[in-house]
C-alpha positions as CSV (number, residue, x, y, z in Angstrom):
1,X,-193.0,99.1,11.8
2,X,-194.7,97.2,15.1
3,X,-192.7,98.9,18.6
4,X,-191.9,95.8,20.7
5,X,-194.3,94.5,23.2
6,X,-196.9,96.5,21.3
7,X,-199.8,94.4,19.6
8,X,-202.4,95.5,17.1
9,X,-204.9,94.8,19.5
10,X,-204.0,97.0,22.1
11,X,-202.3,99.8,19.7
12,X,-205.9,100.0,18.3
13,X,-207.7,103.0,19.6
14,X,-210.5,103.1,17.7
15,X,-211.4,99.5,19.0
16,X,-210.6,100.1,22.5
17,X,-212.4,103.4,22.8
18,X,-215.9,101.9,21.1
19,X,-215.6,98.9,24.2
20,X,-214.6,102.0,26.5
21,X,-217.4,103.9,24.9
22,X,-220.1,101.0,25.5
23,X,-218.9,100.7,28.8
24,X,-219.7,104.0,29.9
25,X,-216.4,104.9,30.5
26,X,-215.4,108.1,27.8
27,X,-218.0,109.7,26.0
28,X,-217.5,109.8,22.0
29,X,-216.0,113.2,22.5
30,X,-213.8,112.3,24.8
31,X,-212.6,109.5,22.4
32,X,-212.6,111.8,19.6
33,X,-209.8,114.0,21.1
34,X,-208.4,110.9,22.6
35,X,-207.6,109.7,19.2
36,X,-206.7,112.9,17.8
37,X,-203.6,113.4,19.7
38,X,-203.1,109.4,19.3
39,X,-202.3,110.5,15.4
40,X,-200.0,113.1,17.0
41,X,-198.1,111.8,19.6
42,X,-198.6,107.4,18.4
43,X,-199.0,106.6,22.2
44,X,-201.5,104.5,23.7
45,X,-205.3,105.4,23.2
46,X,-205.7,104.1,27.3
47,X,-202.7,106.1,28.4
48,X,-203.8,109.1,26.3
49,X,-207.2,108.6,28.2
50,X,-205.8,108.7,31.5
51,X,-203.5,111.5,30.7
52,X,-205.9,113.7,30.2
53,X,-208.4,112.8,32.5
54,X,-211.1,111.2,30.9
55,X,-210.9,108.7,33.2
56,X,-208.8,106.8,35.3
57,X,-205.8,104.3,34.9
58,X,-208.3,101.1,37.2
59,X,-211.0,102.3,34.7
60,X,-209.9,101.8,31.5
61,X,-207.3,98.8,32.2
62,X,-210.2,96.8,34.1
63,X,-212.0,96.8,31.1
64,X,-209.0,96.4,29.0
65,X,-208.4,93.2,30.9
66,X,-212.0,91.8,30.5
67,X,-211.9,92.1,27.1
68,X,-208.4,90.7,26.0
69,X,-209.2,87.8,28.9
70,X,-205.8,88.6,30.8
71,X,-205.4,90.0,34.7
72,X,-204.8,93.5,35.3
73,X,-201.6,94.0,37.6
74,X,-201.6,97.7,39.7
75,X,-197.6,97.7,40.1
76,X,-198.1,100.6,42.5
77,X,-199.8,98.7,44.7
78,X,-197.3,95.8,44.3
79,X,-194.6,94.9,46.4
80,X,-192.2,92.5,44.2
81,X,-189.7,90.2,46.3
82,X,-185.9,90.7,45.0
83,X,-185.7,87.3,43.8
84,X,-188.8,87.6,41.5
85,X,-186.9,90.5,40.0
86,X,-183.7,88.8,39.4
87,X,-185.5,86.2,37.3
88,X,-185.8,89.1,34.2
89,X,-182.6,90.7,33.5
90,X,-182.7,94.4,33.7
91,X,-181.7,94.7,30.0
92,X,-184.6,92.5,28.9
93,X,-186.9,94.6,31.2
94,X,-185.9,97.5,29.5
95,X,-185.8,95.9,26.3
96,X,-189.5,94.2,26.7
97,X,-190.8,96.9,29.1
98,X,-191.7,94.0,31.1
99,X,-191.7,93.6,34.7
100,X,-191.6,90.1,36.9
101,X,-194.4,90.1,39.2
102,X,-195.3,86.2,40.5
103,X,-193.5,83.0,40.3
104,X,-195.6,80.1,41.0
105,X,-193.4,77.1,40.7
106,X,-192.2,77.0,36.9
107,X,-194.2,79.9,35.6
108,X,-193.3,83.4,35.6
109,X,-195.9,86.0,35.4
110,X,-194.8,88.8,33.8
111,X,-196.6,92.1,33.5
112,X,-196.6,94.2,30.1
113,X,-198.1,96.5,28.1
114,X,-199.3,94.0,25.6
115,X,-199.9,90.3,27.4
116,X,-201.0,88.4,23.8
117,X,-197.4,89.8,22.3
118,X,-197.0,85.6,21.7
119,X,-193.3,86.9,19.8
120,X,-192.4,88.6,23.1
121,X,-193.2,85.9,25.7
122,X,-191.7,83.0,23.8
123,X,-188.4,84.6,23.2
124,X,-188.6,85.4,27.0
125,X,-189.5,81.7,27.7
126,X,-186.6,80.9,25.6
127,X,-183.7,83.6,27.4
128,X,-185.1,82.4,30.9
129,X,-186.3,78.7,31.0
130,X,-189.1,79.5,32.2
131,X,-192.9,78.9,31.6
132,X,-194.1,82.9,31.0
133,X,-197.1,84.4,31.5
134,X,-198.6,87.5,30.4
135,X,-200.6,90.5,32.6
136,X,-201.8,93.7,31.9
137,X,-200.4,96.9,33.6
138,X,-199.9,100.7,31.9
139,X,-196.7,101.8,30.6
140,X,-196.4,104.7,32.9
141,X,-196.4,101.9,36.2
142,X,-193.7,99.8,33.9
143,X,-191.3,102.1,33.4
144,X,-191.5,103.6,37.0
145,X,-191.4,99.7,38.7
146,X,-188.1,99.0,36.3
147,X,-186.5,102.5,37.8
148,X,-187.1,101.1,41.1
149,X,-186.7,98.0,41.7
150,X,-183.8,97.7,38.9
151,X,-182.5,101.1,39.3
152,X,-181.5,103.8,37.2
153,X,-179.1,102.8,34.3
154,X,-179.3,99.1,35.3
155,X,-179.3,97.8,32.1
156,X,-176.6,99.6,30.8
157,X,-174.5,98.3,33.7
158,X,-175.2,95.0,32.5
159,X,-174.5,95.3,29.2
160,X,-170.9,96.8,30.6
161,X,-170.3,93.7,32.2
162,X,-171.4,91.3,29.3
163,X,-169.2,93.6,27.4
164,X,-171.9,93.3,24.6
165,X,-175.4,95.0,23.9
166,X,-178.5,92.1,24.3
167,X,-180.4,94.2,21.8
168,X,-179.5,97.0,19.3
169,X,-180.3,100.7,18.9
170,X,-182.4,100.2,21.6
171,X,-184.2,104.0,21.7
172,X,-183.9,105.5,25.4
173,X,-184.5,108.9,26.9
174,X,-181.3,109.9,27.1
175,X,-180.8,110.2,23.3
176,X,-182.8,113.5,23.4
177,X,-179.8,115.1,25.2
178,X,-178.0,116.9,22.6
179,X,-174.8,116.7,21.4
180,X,-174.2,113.2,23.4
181,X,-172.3,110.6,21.7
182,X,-174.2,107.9,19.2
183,X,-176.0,105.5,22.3
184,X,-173.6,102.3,21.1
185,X,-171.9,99.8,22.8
186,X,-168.8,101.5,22.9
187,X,-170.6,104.3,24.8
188,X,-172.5,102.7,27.6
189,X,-170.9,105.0,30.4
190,X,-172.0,108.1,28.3
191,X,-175.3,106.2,28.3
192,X,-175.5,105.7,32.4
193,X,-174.3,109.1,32.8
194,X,-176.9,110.4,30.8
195,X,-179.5,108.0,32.4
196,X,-178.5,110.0,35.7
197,X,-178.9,113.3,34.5
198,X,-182.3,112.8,32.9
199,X,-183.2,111.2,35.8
200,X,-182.9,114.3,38.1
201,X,-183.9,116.9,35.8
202,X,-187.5,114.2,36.1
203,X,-187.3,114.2,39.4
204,X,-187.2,118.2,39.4
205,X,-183.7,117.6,41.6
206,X,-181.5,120.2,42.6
207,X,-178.2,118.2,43.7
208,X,-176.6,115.0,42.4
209,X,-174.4,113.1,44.6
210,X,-172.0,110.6,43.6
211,X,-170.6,109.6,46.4
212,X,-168.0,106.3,46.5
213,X,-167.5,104.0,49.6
214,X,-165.9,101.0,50.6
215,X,-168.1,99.1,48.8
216,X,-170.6,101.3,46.9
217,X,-170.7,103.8,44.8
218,X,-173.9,105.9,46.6
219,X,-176.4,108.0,44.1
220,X,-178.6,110.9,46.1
221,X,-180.7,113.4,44.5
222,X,-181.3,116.5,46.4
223,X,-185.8,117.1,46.0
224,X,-187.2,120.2,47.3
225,X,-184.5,120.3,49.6
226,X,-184.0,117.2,51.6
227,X,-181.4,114.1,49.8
228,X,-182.8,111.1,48.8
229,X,-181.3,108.1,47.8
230,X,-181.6,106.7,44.3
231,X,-181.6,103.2,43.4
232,X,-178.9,102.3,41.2
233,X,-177.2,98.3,40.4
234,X,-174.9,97.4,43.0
235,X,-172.2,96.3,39.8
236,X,-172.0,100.5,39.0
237,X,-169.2,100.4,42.1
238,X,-166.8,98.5,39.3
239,X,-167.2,101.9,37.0
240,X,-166.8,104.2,39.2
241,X,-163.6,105.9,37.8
242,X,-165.1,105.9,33.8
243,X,-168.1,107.2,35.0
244,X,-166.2,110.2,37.2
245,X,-163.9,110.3,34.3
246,X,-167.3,111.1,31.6
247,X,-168.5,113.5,33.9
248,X,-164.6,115.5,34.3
249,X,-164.4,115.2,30.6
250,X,-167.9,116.8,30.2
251,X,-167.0,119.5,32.7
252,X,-163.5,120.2,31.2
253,X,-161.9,119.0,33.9
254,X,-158.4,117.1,34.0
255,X,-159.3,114.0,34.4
256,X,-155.3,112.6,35.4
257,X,-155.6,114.8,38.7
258,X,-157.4,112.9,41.4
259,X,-155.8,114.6,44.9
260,X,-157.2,118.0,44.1
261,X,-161.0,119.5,44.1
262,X,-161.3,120.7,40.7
263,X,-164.7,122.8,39.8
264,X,-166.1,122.9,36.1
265,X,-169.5,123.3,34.4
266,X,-171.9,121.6,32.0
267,X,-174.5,122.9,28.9
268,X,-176.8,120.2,28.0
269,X,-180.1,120.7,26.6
270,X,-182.7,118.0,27.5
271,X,-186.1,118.3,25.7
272,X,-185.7,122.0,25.1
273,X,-184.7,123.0,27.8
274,X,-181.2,124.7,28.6
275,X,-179.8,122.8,31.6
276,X,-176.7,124.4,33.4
277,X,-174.7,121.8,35.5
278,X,-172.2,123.2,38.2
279,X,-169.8,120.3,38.8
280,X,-167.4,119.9,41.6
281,X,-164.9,117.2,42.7
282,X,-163.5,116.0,45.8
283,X,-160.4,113.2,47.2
284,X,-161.6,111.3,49.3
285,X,-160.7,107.9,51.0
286,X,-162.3,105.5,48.5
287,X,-162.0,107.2,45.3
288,X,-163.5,111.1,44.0
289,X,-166.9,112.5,45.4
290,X,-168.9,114.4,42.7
291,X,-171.3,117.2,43.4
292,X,-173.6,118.2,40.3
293,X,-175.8,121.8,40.7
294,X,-178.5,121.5,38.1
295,X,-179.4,125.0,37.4
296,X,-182.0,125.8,34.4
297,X,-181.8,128.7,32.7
298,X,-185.3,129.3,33.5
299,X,-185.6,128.2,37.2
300,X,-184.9,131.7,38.5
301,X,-188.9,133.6,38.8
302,X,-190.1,137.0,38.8
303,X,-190.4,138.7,42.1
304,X,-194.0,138.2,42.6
305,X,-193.6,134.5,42.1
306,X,-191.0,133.8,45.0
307,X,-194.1,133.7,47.8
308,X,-194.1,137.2,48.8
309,X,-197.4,138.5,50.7
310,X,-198.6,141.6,48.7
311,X,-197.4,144.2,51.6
312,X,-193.9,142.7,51.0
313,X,-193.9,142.3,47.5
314,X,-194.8,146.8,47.5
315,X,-191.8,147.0,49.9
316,X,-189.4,144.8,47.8
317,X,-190.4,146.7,44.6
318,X,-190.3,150.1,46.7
319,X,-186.9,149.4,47.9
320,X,-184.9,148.5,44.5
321,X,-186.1,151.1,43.0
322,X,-184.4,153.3,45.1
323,X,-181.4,155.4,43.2
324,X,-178.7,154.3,45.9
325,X,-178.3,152.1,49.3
326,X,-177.5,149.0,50.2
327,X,-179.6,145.9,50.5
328,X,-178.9,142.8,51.8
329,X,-180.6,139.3,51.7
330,X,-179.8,136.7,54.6
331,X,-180.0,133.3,55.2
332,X,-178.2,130.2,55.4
333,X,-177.0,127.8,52.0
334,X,-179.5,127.4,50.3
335,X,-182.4,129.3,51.4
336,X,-183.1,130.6,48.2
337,X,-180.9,134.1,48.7
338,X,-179.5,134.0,44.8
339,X,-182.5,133.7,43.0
340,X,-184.2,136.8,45.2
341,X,-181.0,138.2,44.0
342,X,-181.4,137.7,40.2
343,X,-185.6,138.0,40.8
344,X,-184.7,141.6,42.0
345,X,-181.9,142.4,39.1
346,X,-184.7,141.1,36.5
347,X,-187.0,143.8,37.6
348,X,-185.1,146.7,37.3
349,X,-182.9,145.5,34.4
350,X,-183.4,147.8,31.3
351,X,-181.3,149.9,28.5
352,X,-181.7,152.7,31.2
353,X,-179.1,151.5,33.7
354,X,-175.7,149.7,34.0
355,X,-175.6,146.6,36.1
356,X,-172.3,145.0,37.0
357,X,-172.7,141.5,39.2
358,X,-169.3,140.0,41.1
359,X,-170.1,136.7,41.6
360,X,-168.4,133.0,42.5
361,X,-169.5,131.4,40.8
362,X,-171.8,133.2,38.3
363,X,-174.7,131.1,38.5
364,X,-177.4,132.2,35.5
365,X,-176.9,134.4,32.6
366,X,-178.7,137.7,32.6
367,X,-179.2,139.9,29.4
368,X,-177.6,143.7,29.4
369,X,-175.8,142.5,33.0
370,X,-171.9,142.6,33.1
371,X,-171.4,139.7,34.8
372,X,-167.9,138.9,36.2
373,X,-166.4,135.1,37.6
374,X,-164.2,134.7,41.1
375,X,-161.0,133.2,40.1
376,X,-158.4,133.6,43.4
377,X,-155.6,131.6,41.3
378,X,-155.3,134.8,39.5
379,X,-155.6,137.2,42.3
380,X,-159.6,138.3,41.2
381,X,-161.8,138.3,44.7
382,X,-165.1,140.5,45.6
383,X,-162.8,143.0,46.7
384,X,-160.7,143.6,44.0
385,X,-163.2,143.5,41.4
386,X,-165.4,145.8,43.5
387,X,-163.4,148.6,43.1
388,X,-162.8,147.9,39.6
389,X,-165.9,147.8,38.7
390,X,-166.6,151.8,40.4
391,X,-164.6,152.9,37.4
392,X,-167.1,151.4,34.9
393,X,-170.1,153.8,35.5
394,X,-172.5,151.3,36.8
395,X,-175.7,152.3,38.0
396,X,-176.3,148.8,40.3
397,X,-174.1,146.8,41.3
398,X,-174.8,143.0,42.6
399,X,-171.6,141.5,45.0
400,X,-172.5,137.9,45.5
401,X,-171.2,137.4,49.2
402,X,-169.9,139.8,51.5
403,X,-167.2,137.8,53.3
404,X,-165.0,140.3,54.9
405,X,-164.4,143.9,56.0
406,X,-163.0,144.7,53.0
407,X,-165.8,144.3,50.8
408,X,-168.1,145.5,53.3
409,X,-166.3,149.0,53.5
410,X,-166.2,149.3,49.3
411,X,-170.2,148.0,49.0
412,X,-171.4,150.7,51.5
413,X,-169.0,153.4,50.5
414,X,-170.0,152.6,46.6
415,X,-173.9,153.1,48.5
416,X,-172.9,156.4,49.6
417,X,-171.7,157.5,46.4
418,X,-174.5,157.2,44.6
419,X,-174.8,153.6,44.1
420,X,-177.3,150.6,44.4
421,X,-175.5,147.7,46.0
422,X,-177.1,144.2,46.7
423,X,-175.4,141.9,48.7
424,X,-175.6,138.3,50.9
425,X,-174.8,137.7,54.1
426,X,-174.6,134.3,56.4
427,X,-177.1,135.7,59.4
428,X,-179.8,134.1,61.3
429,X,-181.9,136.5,60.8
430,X,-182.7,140.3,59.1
431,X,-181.4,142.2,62.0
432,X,-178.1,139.9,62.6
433,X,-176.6,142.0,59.2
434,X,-176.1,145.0,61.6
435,X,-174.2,143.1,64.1
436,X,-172.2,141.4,61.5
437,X,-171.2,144.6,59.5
438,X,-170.4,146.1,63.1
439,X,-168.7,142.9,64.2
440,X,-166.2,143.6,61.0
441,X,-165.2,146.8,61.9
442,X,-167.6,149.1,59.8
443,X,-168.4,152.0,61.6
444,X,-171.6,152.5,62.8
445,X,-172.6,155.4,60.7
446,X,-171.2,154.4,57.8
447,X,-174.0,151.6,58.4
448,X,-177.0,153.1,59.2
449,X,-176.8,155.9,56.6
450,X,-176.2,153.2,53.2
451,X,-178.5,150.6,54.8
452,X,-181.8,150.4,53.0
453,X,-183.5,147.1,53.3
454,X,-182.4,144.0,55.0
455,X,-184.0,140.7,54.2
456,X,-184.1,137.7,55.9
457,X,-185.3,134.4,54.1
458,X,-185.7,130.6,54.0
459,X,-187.3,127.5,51.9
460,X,-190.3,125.9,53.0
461,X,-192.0,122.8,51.4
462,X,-195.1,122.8,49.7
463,X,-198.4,120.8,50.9
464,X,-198.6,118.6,47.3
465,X,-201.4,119.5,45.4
466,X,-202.3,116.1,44.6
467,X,-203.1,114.2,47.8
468,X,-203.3,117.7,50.3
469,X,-206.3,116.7,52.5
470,X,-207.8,119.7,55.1
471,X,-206.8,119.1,58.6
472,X,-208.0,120.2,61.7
473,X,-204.5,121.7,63.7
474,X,-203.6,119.1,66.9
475,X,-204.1,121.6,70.1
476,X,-200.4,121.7,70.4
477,X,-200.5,123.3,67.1
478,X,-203.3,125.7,68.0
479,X,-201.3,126.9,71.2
480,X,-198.5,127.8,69.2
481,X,-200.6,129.6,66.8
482,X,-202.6,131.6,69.0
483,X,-199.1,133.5,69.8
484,X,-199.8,134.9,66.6
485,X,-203.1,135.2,66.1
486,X,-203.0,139.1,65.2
487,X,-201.4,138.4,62.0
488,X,-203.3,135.5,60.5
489,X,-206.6,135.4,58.7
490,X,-209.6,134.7,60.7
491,X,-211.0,132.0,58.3
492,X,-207.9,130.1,58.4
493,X,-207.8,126.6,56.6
494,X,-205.0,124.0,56.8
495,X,-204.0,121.2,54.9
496,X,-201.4,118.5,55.0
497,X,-200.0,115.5,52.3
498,X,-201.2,112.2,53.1
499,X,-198.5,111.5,50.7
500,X,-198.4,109.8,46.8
501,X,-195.9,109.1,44.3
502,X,-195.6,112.3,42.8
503,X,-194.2,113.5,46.1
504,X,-192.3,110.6,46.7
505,X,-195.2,109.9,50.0
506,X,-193.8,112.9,51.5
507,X,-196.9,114.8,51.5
508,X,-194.9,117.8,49.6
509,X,-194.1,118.8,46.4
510,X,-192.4,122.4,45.5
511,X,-190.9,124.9,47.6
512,X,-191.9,128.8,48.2
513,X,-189.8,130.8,50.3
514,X,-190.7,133.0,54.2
515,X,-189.4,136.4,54.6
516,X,-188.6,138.7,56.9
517,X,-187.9,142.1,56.2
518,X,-186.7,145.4,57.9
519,X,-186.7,148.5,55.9
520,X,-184.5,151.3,57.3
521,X,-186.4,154.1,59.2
522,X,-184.9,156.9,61.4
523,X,-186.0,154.9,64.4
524,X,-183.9,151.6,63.7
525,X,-181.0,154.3,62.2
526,X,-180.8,155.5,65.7
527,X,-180.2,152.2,66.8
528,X,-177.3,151.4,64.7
529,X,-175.8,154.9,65.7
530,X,-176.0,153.6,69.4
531,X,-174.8,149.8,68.3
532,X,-177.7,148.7,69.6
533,X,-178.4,144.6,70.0
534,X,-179.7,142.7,66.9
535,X,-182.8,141.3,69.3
536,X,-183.4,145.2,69.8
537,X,-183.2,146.8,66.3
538,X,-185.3,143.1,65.7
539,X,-187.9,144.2,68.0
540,X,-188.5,148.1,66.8
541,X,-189.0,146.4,63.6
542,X,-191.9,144.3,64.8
543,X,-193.4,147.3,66.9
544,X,-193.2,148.8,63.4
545,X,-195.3,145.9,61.4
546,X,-192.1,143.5,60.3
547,X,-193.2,139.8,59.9
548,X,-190.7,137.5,61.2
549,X,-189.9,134.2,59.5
550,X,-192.4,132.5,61.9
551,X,-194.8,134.8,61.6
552,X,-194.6,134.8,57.8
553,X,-194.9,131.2,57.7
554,X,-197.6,130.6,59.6
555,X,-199.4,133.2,57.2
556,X,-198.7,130.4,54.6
557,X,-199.7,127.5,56.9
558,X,-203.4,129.6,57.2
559,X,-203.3,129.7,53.2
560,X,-202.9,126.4,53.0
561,X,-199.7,126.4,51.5
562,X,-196.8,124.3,54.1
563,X,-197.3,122.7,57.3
564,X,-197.0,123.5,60.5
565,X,-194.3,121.5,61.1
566,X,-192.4,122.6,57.8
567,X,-192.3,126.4,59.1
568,X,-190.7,125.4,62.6
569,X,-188.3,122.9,60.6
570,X,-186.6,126.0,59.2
571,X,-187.8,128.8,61.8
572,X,-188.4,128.0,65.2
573,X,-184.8,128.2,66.3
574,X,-184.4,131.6,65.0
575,X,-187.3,133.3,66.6
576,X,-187.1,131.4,70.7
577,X,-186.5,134.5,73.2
578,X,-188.5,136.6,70.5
């Protein structure tokens, strides 16, 4: 059976590639394979083209156009007034994958994947009143123009306010997310919630806020660590409660309680994949704030993926091999300490050795690893658990967060006894984890005889692949640089995003993390015996060939990795006096 807004002409691939073909456009191998996976996947023969690069989307949809006698609309390069939108209902755009682009007087141009769908543009000349006129533009630019200019989930706002579905079993992305409730209309907030999730998992997001307001209930996704707002229908502030309600019932949380923060989790699995969801709730003046971590069970890498230079990546491996000791990784929220953490477990995890993790909250599952949960109600902090877990044999042990002296005393003394003990702490920098563990009372030897390696570490975008163009440095830039030119390569290139949609016209896509990194020698010992300053132990190290974080990013800004401007966003502070 014919898809809506989907026409014999245009689902015909063999046709369209021959005119493609004549035009000079594919060769007939390229068609070949083009229409091979056609029979595979039934999409489009001119978005399969595209898609695998054969040629591109102006190409083929110019020539489309010419042929089928209708203009070809870019959407990207379209800027649609809000009233033109308002003329289509988002549930018809959805429904039609249509999108209003002109409205000269009576008529309404309308841009679609199939113009000559006659069934399609009557029925919408019928809905609307209007006159309705067909264009051409690629499914891809359709379904991103109705995400942002409607918003995500718009229609199935609407059809909560009708209080009736426009079409029926209306297929939608969020139907691959299993073990979700049959998509009817008794289950359009499971649908919006749904919509959400999908969306950020697309948008490779970290963080969803929902946050509510007087008079809006606000959506941000968090991208390679900065928030952005995401468009969603100004009508979702009259669900607010149902859809915090949805996302408490998926989280197992109660759902009557609205004065407390509650914390729960989510298992979904979109596409194949096994997403994690960390879910936390929170009063406040105009209703509950929700905070979603998305963590996939594969998002945490192997140590010589995190963006370790080779010297550092031998240390790192060096170092956690070593039969006892203590090492700690430092940095702020969310710089990325954790999955070092797990990267590091990974490595050395085998039948061979016992490893126990305290953690709060245990974030990803790791095979053969005893892996135990926080819970204060019942009395169970790092402390308490630490020195349970001593009288279970383990070989490593991993304490999520060393937060006071307490823990601090049981981690090293575990070190001394013959244990490997990795840790966090909330420092500046590498050497700041002396002066902290002094600062809590540990004595100074106690210190300098368990430490092993301390590791100091942040996030830094990516230049984006797609539109990274080489730059010459402004002489600002350069200045700053030549402060280090010892430790960066001599045919040094840099590059910067002009900025597209697949980086959201940031100019970045991805993160990779800086490090810096002190491994104990009898020097910097000496120094913690004599309690020495942080900027002094942080200077022997340097004497002794340690990067700092500066230093190690500008390494990455020669290799053409981040920006200039990326490294000091994250790095400058911590290295001025240096």
């Amino acid at each position: 059976m014919r898809k809506k807004g989907e026409s014999v002409v245009i689902k015909n691939g063999v046709l369209i590639g021959q005119i493609l073909v004549e035009e000079g456009l594919v060769s007939h191998q390229q068609l070949e394979s083009a229409l091979k996976e056609q029979q595979r996947t039934e999409d489009y023969i001119c978005t399969i083209l595209v898609a695998q690069g054969f040629a591109t989307e102006k190409e083929v949809f110019t020539v489309l156009s010419r042929q089928i006698n209708v203009p070809y609309i870019s959407l990207k390069d379209r800027n649609i007034e809000p009233h033109i939108i308002h003329k289509l209902p988002a549930k018809l755009a959805n429904y039609y994958k249509a999108v209003p682009v002109e409205l000269d007087k009576d008529t309404l141009i309308v841009s679609m994947v199939d113009p000559r769908d006659i069934r399609v543009l009557d029925d919408m000349k019928l809905l609307l009143g209007l006159e309705v006129k067909g264009a051409l533009s690629s499914r891809p630019e359709i379904e991103e123009a109705i995400r942002k200019y409607y918003g995500v989930g718009a229609d199935t706002i609407e059809k909560m306010i009708s209080g009736k579905s426009a079409t029926q079993n209306v297929l939608t992305q969020t139907e691959r997310i299993d073990g979700a409730e049959g998509l009817d209309d008794d289950a359009t907030i499971i649908r919006f919630v749904n919509e959400i999730l999908s969306e950020a998992i697309k948008d490779r997001a970290t963080d969803i806020h929902l946050e509510p307001y007087q008079n809006e209930l606000c959506t941000r996704f968090r991208i390679d660590g900065v928030l952005y707002p995401i468009h969603t229908p100004d009508t979702v502030k009259y669900f607010q409660s149902a859809i915090v309600s949805r996302i408490k019932i998926m989280a197992h949380l109660n759902i009557a309680e609205r004065r407390l923060p509650q914390d729960g989790r989510i298992k979904i699995k979109i596409e194949n994949r096994e997403i994690d969801l960390r879910v936390s709730t929170i009063p406040t003046g105009f209703g509950e704030s929700v905070h979603i971590r998305v963590l996939s069970a594969k998002s945490f890498l192997e140590l010589k993926t995190l963006g370790l230079l080779e010297e550092d990546l031998n240390t790192i491996e060096q170092v956690i091999h070593k039969p006892h000791g203590v090492i700690f990784v430092t940095g702020p929220t969310g710089s990325g300490k954790s999955t070092t953490l797990y990267a590091s477990l990974a490595h050395i995890n085998s039948s061979a050795v016992k490893i126990i993790t305290i953690e709060d909250p245990v974030e990803y599952q790791l095979k053969n690893v005893n892996q135990i949960q926080v819970n204060h109600k019942i009395g169970l902090d790092f402390s308490t658990a630490l020195r349970h877990m001593l009288r279970h044999d383990p070989d490593i042990m991993m304490v999520g967060e060393v937060r006071d002296s307490e823990t601090a005393e049981i981690a090293i003394r575990a070190a001394l006894t013959g244990h490997l003990v990795f840790s966090t702490l909330h420092t500046n920098d590498a050497a700041g984890a002396v002066t902290r563990l002094l600062d809590m009372g540990i004595e100074p030897f106690l210190v300098s005889s368990s430490l092993e390696c301390l590791i100091a570490q942040r996030l830094v975008r990516l230049v984006c692949p797609k539109c990274k163009v080489r730059v010459e440095p402004k002489k600002e830039i350069l200045d700053e640089i030549k402060r280090d030119a010892a430790i960066l390569p001599k045919d040094a290139t840099y590059y910067e995003g002009k900025g597209c949609e697949d980086c959201r016209f940031t100019g970045y896509w991805g993160r990779t993390a800086i490090y810096e990194i002190i491994k104990m020698t009898e020097p910097i010992r000496e120094l913690i015996l004599k309690r020495s300053s942080s900027q002094m132990i942080k200077q022997k190290a340097i004497a002794q060939g340690m990067r700092t974080l500066r230093q190690d990013g500008l390494r990455k800004v020669a290799m053409g990795l981040t920006t200039f401007v990326e490294v000091m966003r994250v790095a400058q502070q911590e290295d001025v006096g240096e």
